[in-house]
FIKELUM-463814 format. One record per residue (C-alpha): residue number from 0; chain; y, z, x negated. Coordinates in Angstrom, 3 decimals, always signed. Layout:
BEGIN
+-----+-------+----------+----------+----------+
|   n | chain |       yy |       zz |       xx |
+-----+-------+----------+----------+----------+
| NUM |     A |        Y |        Z |        X |
...
+-----+-------+----------+----------+----------+
This chain:
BEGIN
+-----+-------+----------+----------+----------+
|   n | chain |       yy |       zz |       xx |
+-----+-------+----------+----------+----------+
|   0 |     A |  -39.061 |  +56.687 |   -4.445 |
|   1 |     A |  -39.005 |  +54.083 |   -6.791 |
|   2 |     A |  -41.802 |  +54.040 |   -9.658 |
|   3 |     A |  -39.746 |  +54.671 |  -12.263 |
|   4 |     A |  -37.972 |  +57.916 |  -10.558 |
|   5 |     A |  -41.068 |  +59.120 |   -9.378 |
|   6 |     A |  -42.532 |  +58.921 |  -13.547 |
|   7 |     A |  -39.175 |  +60.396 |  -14.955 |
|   8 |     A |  -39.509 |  +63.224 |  -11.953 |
|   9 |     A |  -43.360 |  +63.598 |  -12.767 |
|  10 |     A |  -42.842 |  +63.539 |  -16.458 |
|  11 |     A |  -39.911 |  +66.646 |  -15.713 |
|  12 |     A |  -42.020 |  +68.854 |  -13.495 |
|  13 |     A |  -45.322 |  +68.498 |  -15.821 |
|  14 |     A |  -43.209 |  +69.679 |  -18.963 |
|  15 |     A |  -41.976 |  +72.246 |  -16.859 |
|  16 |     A |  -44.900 |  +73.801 |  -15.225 |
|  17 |     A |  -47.343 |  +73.224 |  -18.376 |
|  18 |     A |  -45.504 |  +76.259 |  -19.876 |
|  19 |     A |  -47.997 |  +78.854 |  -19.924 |
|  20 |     A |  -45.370 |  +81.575 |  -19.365 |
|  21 |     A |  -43.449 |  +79.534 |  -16.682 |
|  22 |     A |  -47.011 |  +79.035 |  -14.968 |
|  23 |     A |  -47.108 |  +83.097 |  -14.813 |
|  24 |     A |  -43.909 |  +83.585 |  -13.584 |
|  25 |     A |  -44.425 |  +81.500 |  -10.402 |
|  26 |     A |  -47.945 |  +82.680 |   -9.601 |
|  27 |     A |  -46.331 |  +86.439 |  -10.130 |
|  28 |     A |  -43.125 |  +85.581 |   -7.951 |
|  29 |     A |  -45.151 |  +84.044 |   -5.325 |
|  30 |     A |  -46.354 |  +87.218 |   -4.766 |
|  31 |     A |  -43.667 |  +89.713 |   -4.975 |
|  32 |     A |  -39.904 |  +89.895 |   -5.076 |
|  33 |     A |  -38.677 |  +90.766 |   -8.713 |
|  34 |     A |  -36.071 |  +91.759 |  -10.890 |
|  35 |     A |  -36.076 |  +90.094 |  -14.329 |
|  36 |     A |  -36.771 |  +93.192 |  -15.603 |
|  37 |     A |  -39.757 |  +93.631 |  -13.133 |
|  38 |     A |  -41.047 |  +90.427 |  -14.440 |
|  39 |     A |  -40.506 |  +91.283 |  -17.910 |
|  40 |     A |  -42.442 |  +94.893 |  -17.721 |
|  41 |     A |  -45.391 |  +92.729 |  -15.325 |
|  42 |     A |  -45.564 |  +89.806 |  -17.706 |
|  43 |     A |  -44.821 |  +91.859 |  -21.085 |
|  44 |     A |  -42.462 |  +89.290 |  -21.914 |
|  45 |     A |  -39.046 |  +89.561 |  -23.374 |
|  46 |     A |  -36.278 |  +89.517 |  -21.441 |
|  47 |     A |  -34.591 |  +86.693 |  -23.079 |
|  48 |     A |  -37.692 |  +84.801 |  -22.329 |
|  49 |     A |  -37.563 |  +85.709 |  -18.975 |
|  50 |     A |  -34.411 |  +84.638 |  -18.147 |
|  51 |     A |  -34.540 |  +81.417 |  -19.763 |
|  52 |     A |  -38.017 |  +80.810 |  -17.913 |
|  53 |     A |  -36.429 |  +81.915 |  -14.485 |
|  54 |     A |  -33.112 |  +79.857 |  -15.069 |
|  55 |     A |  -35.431 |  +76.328 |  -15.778 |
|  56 |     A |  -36.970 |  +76.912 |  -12.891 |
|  57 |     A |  -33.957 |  +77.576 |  -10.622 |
|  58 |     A |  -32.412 |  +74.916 |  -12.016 |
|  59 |     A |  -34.969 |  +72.810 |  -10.389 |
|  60 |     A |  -35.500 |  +74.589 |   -6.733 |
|  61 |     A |  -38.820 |  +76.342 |   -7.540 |
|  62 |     A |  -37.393 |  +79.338 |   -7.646 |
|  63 |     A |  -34.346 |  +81.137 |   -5.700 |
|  64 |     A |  -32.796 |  +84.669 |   -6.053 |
|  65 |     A |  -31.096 |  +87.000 |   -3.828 |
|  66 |     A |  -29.611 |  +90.473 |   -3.902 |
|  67 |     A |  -31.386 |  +93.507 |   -2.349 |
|  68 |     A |  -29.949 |  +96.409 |   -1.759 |
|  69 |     A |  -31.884 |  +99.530 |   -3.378 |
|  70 |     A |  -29.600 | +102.305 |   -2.508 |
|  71 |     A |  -26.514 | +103.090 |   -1.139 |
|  72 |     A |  -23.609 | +100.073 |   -2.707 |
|  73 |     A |  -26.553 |  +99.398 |   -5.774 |
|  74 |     A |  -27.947 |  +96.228 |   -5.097 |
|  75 |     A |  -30.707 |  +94.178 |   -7.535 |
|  76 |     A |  -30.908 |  +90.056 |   -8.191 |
|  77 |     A |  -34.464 |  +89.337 |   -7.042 |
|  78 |     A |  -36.289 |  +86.623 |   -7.337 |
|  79 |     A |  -39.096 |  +84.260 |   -5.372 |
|  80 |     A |  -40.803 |  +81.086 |   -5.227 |
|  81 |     A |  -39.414 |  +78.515 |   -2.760 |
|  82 |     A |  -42.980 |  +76.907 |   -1.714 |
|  83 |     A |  -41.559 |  +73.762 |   -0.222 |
|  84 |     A |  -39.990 |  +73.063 |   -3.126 |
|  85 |     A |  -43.111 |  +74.394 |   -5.247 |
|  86 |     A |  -44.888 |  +71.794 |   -3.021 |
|  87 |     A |  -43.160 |  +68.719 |   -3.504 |
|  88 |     A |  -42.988 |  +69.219 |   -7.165 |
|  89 |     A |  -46.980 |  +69.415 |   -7.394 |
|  90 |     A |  -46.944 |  +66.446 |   -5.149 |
|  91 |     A |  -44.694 |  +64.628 |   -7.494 |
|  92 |     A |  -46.640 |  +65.364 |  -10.281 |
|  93 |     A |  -49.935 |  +64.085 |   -8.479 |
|  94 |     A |  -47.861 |  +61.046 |   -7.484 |
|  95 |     A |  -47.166 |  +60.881 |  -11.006 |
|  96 |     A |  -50.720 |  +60.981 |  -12.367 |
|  97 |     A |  -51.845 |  +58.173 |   -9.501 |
|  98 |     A |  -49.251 |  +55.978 |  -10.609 |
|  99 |     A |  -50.068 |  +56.428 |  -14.509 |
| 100 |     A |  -53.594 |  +55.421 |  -14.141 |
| 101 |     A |  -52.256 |  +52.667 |  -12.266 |
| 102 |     A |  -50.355 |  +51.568 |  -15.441 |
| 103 |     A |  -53.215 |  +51.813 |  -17.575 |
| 104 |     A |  -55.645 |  +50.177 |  -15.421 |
| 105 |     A |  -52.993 |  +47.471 |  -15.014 |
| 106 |     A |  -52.253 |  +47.123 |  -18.306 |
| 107 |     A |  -56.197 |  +47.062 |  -19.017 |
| 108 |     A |  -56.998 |  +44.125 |  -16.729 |
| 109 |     A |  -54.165 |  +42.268 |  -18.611 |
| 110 |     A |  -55.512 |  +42.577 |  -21.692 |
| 111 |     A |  -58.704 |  +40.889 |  -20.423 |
+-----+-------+----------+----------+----------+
């Protein structure tokens, strides 16, 4: 990955996952399967919230959705954390970090 897609990627995922409520909604997910309603009632959050939190990070991989079935022809949207993808984008974000100090250290010995 080039430097400059890796610090546009980095600089993505760190906005993303520095959300507080974003944060809370993947370390929730990663343990059960939910409903945005589930998450809303476990997190105390809105729903609009919810689903504009859930729909960033689908957007992005880190989290997928799938119906269940909970009775006979009722199903529910559910959704989880994909931890591959969770993975990579904490890897790109350390990536991210190395390459940042880099810069500065860089751009401090030029200075010199």
């Amino acid at each position: 990955m080039s430097s400059e897609r890796l610090m546009a990627e980095g600089i993505g995922y760190l906005g993303l996952l520095a959300n507080e409520s974003r944060r809370e909604i993947v370390k929730l997910l990663r343990k059960e399967r939910l409903s945005i309603n589930g998450i809303s009632k476990k997190l105390k959050m809105p729903i609009a919230g919810v689903v504009y939190h859930v729909d960033k990070l689908k957007t992005v991989g880190i989290l997928e959705s799938e119906y269940e079935k909970v009775g006979p022809g009722r199903f529910r949207l559910v959704f989880y954390v994909n931890e591959e993808n969770l993975r990579k984008a904490l890897q790109t974000i350390e990536a991210f970090v190395h390459e940042l100090k880099r810069r500065f250290e860089e751009a401090e010995n030029d200075g010199e």
